[in-house]
N, C-alpha and C positions, 0 to 999 in steps of 0.2 A: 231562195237559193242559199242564206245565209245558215239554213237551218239545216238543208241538205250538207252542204259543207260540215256544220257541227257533227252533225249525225256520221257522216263516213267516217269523219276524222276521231269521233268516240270510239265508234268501232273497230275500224281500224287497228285503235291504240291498244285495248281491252284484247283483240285477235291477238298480236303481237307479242304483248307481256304473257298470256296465258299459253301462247306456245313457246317462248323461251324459257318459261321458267318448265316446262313439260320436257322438251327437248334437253334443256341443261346446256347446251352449247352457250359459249362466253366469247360473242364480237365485240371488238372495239375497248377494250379492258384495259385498264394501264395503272402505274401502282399507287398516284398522288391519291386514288379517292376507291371508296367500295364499289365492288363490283356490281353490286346493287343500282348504287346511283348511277354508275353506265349504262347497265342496260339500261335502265328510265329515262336515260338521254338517248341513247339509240333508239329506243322505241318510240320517243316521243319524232326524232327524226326523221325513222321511217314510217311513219302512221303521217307523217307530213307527206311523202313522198306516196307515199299509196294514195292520199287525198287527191293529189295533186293528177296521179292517172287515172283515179275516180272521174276528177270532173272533165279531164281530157278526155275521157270516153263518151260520159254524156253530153259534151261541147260535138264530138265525131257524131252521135245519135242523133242529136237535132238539124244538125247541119247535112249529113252527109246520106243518111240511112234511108232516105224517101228514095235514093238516085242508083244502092247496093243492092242486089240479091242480099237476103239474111243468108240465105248458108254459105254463099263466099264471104263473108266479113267473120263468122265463126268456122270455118276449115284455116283462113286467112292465122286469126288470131288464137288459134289453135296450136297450128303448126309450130307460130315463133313460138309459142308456151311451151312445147316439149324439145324444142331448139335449146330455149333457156335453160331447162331443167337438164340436160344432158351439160351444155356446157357448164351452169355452173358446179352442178356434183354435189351439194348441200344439201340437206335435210328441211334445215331454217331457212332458207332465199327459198325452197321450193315451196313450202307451204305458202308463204306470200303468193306467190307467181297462183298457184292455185286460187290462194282467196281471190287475185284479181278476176279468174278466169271464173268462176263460181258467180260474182257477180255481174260480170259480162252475159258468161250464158242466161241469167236469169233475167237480163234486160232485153235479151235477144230473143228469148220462149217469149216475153211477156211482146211484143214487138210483134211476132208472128201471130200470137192470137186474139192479139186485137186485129189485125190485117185479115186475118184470115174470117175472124167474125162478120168486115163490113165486107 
């Protein structure tokens, strides 16, 4: 578990930095310190915050997913993704919202075909 944890939260952080510095937009900025070192602190904040509905999803998968249809839990968590992405209007919160959904559905394919296997 501990290494799942490291592993999202690597990732996570590496997604994050490599789309902010691509996109260029500047959150959470202020003038005591470089803009630099902000973003490394917001990113490292939100790569916490992405971990964190990382493993709320796979805590929802072991617990919950034996008792759901797969395609309603992905229409389900579909839906509120392009909810989110209209409300918030951002470029950068959307590509987040996607990395989460990206690796939801690929937990959800990999879920179906094993099920569909036995």
């Amino acid at each position: 578990m501990k290494e799942r944890i490291g592993i999202h939260y690597g990732i996570s952080f590496i997604y994050l930095v490599i789309m902010r510095n691509l996109l260029g937009q500047g959150y959470l900025y202020t003038s005591y310190s470089s803009s630099f070192q902000m973003s490394l602190i917001d990113c490292l904040v939100l790569s916490a915050c992405l971990t964190i509905l990382l493993e709320a999803w796979q805590m929802f998968k072991e617990v919950y997913m034996s008792h759901f249809k797969i395609q309603k839990v992905v229409l389900f968590i579909c839906l509120m993704a392009i909810i989110l992405l209209i409300y918030l209007q951002s470029l950068y919160y959307s590509t987040m919202i996607l990395f989460l959904i990206f690796y939801i559905c690929r937990d959800c394919w990999r879920y179906y075909q094993i099920n569909k296997a036995l």
